[in-house]
N, C-alpha and C positions, 0 to 999 in steps of 0.2 A: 504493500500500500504506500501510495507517495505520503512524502512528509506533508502534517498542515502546516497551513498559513496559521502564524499566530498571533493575537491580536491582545494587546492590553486595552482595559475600558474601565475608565474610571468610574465604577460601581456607584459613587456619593457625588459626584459634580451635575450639578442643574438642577432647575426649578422644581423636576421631578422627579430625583433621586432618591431611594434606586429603585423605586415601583418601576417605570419607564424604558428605563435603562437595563436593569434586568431583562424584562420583557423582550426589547430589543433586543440585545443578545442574544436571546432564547432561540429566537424567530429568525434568529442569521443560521445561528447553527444546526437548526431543525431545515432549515431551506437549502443549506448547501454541505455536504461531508466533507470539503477540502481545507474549513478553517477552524480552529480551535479558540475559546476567549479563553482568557485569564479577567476574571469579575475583580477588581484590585476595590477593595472596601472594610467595612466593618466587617468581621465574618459573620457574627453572630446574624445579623441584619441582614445582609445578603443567601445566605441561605435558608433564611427565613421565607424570603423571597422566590427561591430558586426550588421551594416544598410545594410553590403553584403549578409548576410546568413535569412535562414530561418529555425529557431530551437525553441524547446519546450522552452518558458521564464522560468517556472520553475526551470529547468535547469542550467540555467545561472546567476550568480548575477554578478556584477562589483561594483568594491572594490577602489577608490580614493589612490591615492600612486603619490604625486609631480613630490618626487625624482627618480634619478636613478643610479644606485651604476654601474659603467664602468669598463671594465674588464681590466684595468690597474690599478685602485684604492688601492692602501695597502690594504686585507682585513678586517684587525681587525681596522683600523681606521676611514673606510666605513662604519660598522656596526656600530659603536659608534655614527658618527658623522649625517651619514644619516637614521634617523627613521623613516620617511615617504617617504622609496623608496620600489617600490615595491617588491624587493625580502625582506627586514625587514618585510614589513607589512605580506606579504605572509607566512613567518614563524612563524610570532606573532600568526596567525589564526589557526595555530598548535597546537602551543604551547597554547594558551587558548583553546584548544576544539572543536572552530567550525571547523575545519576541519579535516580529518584522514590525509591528504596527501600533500604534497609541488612538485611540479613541475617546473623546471627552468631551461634555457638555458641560462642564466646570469654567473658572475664572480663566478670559479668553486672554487678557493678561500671562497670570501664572503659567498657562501654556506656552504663549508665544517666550517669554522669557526660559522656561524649563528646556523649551525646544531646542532654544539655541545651545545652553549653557549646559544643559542636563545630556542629551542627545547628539547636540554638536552638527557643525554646519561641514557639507563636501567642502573639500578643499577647492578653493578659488571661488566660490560663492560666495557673494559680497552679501547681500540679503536675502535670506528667506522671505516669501513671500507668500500670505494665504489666498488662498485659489479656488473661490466654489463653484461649481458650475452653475449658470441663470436659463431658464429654459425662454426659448425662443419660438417664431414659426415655423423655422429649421430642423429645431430639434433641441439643443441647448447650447449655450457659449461658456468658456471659460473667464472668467472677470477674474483677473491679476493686475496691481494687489485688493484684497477690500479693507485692509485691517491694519499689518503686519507696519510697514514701513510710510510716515506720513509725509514724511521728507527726503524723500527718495531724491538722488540722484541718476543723469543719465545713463551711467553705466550700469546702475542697478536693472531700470527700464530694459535695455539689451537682453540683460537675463532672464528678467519678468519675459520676455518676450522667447526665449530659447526656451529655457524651462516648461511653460506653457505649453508649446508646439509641441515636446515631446508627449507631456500627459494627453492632450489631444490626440495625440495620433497613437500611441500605442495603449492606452487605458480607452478612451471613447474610439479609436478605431476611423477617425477623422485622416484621410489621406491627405499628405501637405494639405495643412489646417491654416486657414487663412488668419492674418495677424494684421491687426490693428491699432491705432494709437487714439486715444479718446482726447476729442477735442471740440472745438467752438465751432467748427467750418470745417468744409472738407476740402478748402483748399493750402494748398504743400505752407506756407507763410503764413497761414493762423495761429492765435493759442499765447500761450505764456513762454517766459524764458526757457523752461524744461522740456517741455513738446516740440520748441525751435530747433532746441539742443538737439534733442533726442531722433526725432526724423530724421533729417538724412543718415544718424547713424544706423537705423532699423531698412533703413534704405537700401543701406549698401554691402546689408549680412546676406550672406550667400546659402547660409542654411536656412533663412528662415523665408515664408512665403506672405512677404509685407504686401499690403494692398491700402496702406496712406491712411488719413485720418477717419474717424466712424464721430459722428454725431448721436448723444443719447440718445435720441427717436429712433435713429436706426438700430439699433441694441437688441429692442426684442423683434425686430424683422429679422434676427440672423443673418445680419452683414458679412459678419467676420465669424471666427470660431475663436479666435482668441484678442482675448478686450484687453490691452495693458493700459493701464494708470498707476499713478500713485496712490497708495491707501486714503488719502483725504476723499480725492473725488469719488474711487473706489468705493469707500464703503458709503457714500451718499446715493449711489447708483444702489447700490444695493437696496440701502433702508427704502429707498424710492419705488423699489421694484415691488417690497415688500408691500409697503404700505399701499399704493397703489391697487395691485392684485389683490388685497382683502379686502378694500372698498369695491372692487367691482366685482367680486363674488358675493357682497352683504349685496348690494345696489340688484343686481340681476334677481338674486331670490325674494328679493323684496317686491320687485317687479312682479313677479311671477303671482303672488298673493294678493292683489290689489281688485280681481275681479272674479267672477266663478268663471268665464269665458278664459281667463287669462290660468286660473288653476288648471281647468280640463288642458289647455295648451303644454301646463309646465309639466303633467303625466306622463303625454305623448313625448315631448321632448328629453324626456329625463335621461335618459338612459346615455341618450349620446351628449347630452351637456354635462353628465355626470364626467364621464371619459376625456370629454376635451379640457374642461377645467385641473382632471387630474395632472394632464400634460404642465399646467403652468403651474403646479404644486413644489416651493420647492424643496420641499420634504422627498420628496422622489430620489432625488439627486445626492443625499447625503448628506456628508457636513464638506467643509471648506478644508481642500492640503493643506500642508505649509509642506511646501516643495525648496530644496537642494539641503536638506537634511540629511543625517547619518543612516536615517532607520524613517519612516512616514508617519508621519501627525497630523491625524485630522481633527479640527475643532467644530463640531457642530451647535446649532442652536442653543443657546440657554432654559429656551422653554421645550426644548426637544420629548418629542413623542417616541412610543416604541419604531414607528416607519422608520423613523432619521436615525436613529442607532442601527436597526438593523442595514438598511441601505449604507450608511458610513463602514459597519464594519465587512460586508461584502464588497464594496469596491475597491479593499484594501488586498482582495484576493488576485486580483486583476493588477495592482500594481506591483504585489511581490512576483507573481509568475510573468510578467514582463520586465522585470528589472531595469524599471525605472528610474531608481539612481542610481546605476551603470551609463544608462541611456544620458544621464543627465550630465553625469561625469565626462560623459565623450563630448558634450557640447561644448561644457565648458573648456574642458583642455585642448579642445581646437578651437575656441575664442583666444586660448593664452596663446596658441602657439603662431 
């Protein structure tokens, strides 16, 4: 039997730890035999949890962690001070080997910092940067960065823009994944000091498949497959994306109730508006990488449901069996060289 994919998941982080969380897990490993969790939490509390379901034991280990690092915490004082909370331990299991992968809906702080300092960045990656996929009429895009780095420099952008290409293309399966620079206009001489900077350098990379600037409107028409910004604009697109799409899921069903002619309509329609809304769910899609790491860390939502753990920790399947930071290490060392 091949070896599993192994994934650490921080048992106690988010809103709705670890009822959620668990669950998710549950539902990854019941849906696919190739990955194994390590549930890193309270034990008593997690297996307490883990007396709901019925899944292969192999599967599953549960990993002791006292503490709990809260998502008000100063990050880097967190990290220091609390060693045995489960998102530290979760990263340690990384960073020593036993695992390929971290999962967490915990302090997106504490992560991003553990990430670096705990896990450690590929050699010549300047910034990690978080990465979630946004779904589109395409299908879905990658938005690098939304979180990670707010003051990014050009050369970071470059890698936001390599790194990307690679998850698209060998994790989503995006043949030369189109890449784009998020700006004000879509002509080459738009945009701020950074975007000036930045373009002709994206321009004139021979790996990657640049197709000039993308305007937020264009975003969810699936222009591009890969959306670079800096984390400022980054994660505004995002909260935008958010907020947006749950007003106009609240707005439609509301519609929908406003008349008995407009009920009988929203019956017949149900089934395929149920399906198409799924699509811009983006729960669907996981949590967000942080890619040119040692070992892969995804951070998903805070208020994350059982979907988003389970989908986060299956897509983590797909990026050990493609060896993605191998892939990502050859970009870089043919950027150095």
């Amino acid at each position: 039997m091949a070896e599993f994919v192994k994934v650490a998941v921080d048992a106690m982080g988010g809103d709705n730890a670890p009822v959620e969380i668990v669950k998710g897990a549950i539902e990854a490993v019941n849906e696919d035999h190739r990955v194994k969790v390590f549930l890193v939490g309270q034990e008593e509390v997690v297996k307490a949890e883990l007396t709901k379901y019925t899944y292969p034991e192999e599967q599953v280990e549960v990993v002791n962690a006292a503490e709990i690092i809260e998502t008000a915490e100063p990050p880097v004082m967190a990290i220091r001070k609390k060693k045995d909370s489960s998102l530290v331990k979760a990263l340690y299991l990384v960073k020593d080997g036993t695992c390929d992968a971290y999962v967490s809906a915990g302090s997106t702080g504490a992560t991003l910092v553990g990430g670096q300092v705990i896990v450690g960045r590929i050699k010549g990656v300047e910034r990690p940067p978080l990465a979630p996929l946004i779904p589109t009429a395409k299908g879905c895009s990658l938005l690098i960065d939304c979180g990670a780095n707010v003051d990014a420099r050009a050369s970071h952008l470059i890698q936001f823009a390599k790194m990307g290409s690679v998850y698209m293309e060998y994790v989503m399966g995006v043949k030369n994944p189109k890449v784009a620079i998020v700006n004000i206009g879509a002509e080459e001489d738009k945009g701020n000091a950074l975007v000036k900077e930045t373009y002709p350098l994206l321009k004139n990379c021979p790996d990657i498949n640049f197709v000039g600037n993308i305007e937020a409107r264009d975003i969810p028409e699936g222009k591009a497959d890969v959306i670079v910004c800096e984390a400022f604009v980054g994660n505004v697109i995002l909260k935008m994306y958010e907020g947006v799409g749950g007003v106009l899921i609240k707005k439609v069903k509301e519609g929908m109730m406003t008349s008995l002619r407009s009920k009988i309509g929203a019956l017949l329609v149900k089934p395929a508006l149920k399906n198409t809304l799924k699509a811009f769910d983006l729960e669907q899609y996981g949590g967000a990488p942080m890619l040119g790491l040692n070992g892969l860390v995804v951070k998903t939502h805070g208020s994350s449901k059982a979907v988003e753990i389970k989908n986060s920790v299956l897509q983590c399947i797909t990026f050990k069996e493609q060896n993605i930071n191998e892939k990502i290490k050859e970009k870089i060392t043919m950027e150095e060289s």
